[in-house]
Each structure stands twice: as C-alpha cells, then as structure tokens.
C-alpha positions as CSV (number, residue, x, y, z in Angstrom):
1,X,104.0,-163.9,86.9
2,X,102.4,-161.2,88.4
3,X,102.4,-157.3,87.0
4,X,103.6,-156.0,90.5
5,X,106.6,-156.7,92.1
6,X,104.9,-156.7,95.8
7,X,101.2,-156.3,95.0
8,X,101.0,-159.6,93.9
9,X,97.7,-160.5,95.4
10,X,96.5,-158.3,92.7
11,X,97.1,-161.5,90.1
12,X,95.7,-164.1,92.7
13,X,92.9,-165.4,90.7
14,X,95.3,-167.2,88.7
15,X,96.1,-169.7,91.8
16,X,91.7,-169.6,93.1
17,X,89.4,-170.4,90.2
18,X,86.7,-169.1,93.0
19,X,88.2,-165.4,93.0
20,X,87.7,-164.6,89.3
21,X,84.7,-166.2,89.4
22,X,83.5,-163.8,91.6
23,X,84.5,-161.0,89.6
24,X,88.1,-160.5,90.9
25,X,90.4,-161.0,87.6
26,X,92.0,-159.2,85.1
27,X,92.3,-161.8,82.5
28,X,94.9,-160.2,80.0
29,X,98.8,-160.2,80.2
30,X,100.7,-157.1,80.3
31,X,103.8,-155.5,82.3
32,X,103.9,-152.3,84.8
33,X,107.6,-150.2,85.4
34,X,108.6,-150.3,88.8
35,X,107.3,-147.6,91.1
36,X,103.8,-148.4,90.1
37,X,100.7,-147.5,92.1
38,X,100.2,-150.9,93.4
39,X,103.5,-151.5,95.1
40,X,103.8,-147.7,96.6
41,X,100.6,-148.3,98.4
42,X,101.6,-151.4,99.7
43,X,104.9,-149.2,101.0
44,X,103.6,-146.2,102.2
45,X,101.7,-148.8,104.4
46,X,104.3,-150.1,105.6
47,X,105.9,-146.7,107.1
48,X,102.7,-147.2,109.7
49,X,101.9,-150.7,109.9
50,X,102.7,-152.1,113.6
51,X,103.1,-155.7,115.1
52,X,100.5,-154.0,117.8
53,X,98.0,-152.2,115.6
54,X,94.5,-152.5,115.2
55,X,93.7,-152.2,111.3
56,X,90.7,-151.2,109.4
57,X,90.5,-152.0,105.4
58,X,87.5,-150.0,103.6
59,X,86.4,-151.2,100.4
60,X,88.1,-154.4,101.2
61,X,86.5,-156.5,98.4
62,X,87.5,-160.4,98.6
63,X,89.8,-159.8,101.3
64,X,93.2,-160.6,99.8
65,X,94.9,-157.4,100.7
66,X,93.3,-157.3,104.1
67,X,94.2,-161.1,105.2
68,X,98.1,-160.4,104.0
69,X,98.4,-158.0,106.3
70,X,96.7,-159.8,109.1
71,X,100.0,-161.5,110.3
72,X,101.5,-157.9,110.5
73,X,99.1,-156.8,112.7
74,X,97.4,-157.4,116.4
75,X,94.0,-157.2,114.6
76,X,92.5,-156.5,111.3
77,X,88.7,-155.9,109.6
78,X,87.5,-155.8,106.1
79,X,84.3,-153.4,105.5
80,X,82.4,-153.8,102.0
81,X,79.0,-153.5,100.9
82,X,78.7,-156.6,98.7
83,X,77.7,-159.2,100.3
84,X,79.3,-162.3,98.1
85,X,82.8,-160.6,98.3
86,X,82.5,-161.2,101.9
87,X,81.4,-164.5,102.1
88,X,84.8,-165.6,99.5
89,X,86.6,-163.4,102.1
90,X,85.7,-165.1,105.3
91,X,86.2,-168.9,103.6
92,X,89.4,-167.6,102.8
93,X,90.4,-166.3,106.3
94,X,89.0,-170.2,107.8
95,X,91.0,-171.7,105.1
96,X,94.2,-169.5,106.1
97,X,93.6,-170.1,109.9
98,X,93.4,-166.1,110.3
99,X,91.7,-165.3,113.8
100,X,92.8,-162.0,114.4
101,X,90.6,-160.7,111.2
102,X,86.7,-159.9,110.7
103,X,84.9,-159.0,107.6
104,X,81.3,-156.6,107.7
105,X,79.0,-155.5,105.7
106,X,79.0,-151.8,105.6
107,X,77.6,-149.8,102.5
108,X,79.2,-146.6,102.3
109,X,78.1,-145.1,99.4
110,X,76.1,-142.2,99.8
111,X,73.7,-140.0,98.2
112,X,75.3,-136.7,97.1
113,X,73.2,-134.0,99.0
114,X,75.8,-133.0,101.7
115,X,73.2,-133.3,104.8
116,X,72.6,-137.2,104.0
117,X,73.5,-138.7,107.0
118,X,76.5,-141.3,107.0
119,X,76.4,-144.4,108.2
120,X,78.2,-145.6,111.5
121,X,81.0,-148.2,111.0
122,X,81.1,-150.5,113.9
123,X,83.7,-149.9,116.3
124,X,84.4,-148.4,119.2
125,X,85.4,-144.6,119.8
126,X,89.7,-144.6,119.7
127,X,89.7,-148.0,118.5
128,X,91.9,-148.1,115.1
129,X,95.2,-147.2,114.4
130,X,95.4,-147.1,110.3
131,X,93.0,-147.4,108.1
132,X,94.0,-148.5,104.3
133,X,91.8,-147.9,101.3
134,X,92.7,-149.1,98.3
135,X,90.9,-148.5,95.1
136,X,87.9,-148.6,98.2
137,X,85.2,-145.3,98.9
138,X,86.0,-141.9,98.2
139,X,86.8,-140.5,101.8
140,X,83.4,-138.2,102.3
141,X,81.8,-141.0,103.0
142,X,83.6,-142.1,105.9
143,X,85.9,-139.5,107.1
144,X,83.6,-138.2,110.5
145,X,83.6,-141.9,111.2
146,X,87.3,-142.6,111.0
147,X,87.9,-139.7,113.0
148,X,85.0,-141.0,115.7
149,X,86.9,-144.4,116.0
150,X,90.6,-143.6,115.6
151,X,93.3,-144.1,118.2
152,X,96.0,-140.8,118.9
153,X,98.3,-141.3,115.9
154,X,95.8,-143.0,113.5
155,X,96.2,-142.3,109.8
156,X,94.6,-143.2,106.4
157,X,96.3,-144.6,103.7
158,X,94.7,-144.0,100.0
159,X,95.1,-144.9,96.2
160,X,92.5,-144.0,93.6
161,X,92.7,-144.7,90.0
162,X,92.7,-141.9,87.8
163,X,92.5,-143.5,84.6
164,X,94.3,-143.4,81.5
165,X,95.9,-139.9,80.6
166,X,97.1,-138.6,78.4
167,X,95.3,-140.9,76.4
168,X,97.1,-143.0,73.8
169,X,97.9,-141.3,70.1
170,X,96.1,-144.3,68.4
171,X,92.9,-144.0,71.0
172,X,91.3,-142.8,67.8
173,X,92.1,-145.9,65.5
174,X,90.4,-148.7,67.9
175,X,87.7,-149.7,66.8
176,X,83.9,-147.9,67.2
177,X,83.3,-150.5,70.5
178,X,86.3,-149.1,72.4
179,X,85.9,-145.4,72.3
180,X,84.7,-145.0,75.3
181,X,87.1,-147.6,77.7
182,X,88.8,-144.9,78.6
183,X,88.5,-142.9,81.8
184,X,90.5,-139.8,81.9
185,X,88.9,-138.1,85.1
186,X,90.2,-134.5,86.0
187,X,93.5,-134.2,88.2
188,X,91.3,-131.7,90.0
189,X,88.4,-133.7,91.0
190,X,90.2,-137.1,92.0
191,X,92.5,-134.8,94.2
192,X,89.3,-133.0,95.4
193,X,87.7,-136.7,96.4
194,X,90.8,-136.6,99.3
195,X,91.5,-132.7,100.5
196,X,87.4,-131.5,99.6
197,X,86.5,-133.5,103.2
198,X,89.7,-132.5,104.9
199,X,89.2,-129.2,103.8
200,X,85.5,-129.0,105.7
201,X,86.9,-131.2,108.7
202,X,89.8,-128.5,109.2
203,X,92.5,-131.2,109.0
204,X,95.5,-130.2,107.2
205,X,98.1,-132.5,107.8
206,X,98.2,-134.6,104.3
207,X,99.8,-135.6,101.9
208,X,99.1,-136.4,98.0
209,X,101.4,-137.7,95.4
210,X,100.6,-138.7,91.5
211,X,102.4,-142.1,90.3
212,X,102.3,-142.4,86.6
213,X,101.6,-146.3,85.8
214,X,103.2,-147.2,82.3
215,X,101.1,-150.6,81.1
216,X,103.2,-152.3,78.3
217,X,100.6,-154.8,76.3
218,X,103.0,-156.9,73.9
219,X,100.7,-158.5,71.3
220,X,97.3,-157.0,69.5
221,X,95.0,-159.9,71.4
222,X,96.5,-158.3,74.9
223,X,94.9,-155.3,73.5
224,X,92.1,-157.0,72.6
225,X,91.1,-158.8,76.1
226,X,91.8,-155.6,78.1
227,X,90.0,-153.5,76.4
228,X,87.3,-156.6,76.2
229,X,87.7,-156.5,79.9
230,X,86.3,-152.8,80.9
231,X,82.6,-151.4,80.8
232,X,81.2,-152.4,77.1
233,X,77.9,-153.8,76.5
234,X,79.0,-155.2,72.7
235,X,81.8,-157.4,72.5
236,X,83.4,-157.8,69.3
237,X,84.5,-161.2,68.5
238,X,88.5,-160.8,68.1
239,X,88.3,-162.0,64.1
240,X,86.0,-159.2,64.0
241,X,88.9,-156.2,65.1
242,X,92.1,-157.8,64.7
243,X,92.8,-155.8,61.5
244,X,92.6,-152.6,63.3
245,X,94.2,-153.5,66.7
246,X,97.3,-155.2,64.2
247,X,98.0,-151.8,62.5
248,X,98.2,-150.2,66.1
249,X,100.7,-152.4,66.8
250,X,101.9,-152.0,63.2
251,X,102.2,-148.3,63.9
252,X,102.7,-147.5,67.4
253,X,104.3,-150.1,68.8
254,X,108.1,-150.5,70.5
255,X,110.2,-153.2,70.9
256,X,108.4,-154.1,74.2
257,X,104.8,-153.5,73.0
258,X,102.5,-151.1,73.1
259,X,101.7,-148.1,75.7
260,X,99.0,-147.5,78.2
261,X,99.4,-144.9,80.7
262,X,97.5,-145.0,83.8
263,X,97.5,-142.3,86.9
264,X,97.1,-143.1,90.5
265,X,96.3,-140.6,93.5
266,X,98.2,-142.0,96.7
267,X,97.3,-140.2,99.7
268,X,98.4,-140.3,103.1
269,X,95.6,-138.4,105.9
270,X,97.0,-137.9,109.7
271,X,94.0,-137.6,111.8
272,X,94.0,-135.1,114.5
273,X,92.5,-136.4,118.0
C-alpha cells in the first residue's frame, strides 16, 4: 500500500522491477498523516492544471509524475539531466501509448558564480502554461528561462525537501554509522532557494507554505533499512545494530511506532508576462 494517499506513483517500483533498479525505490515500510507534502503538491497542481495546457515538468526523473498527468493535459515534457532516467521514461510513455508527452535532456545545474550563464530549455517564447517541480532544481537555475517560454497566466508549482527537523530525541542513541543521515537544512536557506531569484527578477506574486511530514516506522528493521537507505558509505549488517535500534523502540516508541519528522517547502510562483 502506498505511504500517500494520492502520490502513489511515489511507491511504483513495487509494481516495475526496472524502476528501482534504476535507482527509484525507497525499500522500507513506514506511514505518513494526511496533509503530507506529497499529496499537497499533487493538489496545489491541480488548482492550475487544464484539459488545454501545455505542461513542463523539471527534474522529471523516470517520468512517473509527468506521464500521470499527461491525460490531464493537451501536452506535457519531462526535462532531466540523467540520461538513463530518461530512457526508463520514454519506454514507459511507448508502453502507456502517451503521444502528447516528450522527455529531454537538459542539465540544469549550475555553477554558483552568479554571472554563469544558464542554459536554454528548448521551447518556444509563450509556449508553457505551468511548470511543476517536484523535488527537481532549485529555481535559479531556470527561472529567466521559464519566464522566456511562459504563456500569460503561467505559474510554477514547487516542493523541496527540508529534511528532518527537529531532529528525533534518540538521534543521539543510533548507532556511530547513522549520525550523519540526517539533513536538517535552515528554514532560511530552503525558503531563500524560491524568493532569492524572485527577489532579483522583481516578481512578487508568491506564495510559500511549510507542511510538516510525520514518518511513523513501526518495527526497529524499518529503522534499520531507512536509515540503510540514505547517503552512508559503511553499512552495518542489521545483527550488527539491532541492540541499539531495539532500545529506541524500547524507549521512544508509541503504540504506532516510532517518529520521524520531515519538512517540505511548497511553493506556488505566478509569472508576470
């Protein structure tokens, strides 16, 4: 069952071997509240999402989100920069019979001196009428772009992880491998990522909103496999920290299980034309 009452292309590796092994796949079990990240993206893009608009997904990865919204829409592309995202992406749209969608290879990411020139996307001037970007580039390296090719009326529609605050009270009684899964970024510089461009473009008409993601993970090897999951170089076997991830759960835990917080940024950009 998926996490996400609506975003539940999030958990489609478990139907297409292909997709985790590409890299899409969060392979532990766990629960989310409602009002989670996920699902108010997915509604926020609702309130702008048209039988007769042209879409444009940055970041777009595999495709999934991008080619569920393709029957909701006159047209639809996928940008990304990795190459074997976007080839599972376009044998997906074949296999789904979806001709109003494209995916292209576009690398975004920039250097950080400011006077680094940005790289064109390719459309047309007044061509788009919403762009979505989920968990995709931070907007600075798009934004003169998106305002180049976007139709009277066009907006953006954001989420960005924030990571995991506060962080847990038993953070400090995982063991030595997991101190540092947790990313706990600055309010102030995720928000900065969205108004810092909008700011220097002189566009003011935005909107920001925090949703607090409550993770409930209901047994210590949940624990174990999402913490296995993130950025560690030295993975314990689970013999070797089930003592300690027990007495968490020993310790800390509820009826349900035990807490990880998460934060999202959800943003919401009208572009002036």
């Amino acid at each position: 069952m998926s996490k996400y009452a609506r975003a539940q292309d999030m958990d489609s590796w478990l139907e297409d071997p292909r997709i985790a092994e590409r890299g899409f796949a969060h392979r532990w079990e766990s629960s989310v509240t409602t009002g989670n990240g996920e699902d108010a993206f997915l509604s926020l893009v609702d309130q702008h999402l048209r039988p007769d608009s042209d879409l444009l997904d940055f970041g777009c990865g595999h495709g999934e989100l991008t080619l569920n919204l393709a029957a909701r829409c006159r047209s639809i592309a996928g940008i990304d920069r990795d190459s074997e995202y976007l080839k599972l992406a376009r044998e997906l749209a074949i296999e789904r019979g979806a001709v109003n969608v494209q995916f292209i290879e576009v690398d975004l990411a920039q250097p950080d001196e400011e006077e680094s020139a940005f790289v064109e996307i390719p459309f047309a001037d007044d061509s788009i009428d919403l762009f979505i970007n989920r968990r995709g580039p931070v907007l600075r390296c798009y934004l003169s772009e998106a305002i180049r090719i976007a139709r009277a009326g066009a907006s953006i529609v954001g989420l960005h992880p924030t990571g995991n605050t506060p962080a847990p009270t038993w953070r400090d009684e995982l063991p030595r491998q997991y101190y540092d899964v947790f990313i706990a970024l600055p309010f102030e510089e995720v928000t900065g990522w969205v108004t810092k461009p909008l700011d220097a473009a002189g566009i003011s008409d935005y909107s920001l909103w925090w949703v607090d993601v409550p993770e409930i993970l209901r047994n210590p090897h949940e624990l174990y496999v999402r913490f296995s999951a993130g950025h560690i170089t030295d993975v314990p076997d689970y013999s070797e920290v089930a003592q300690q991830l027990e007495a968490i759960f020993q310790h800390h835990a509820t009826s349900d299980g035990v807490l990880l917080r998460h934060q999202r940024l959800l943003w919401k950009v009208n572009i002036p034309k």
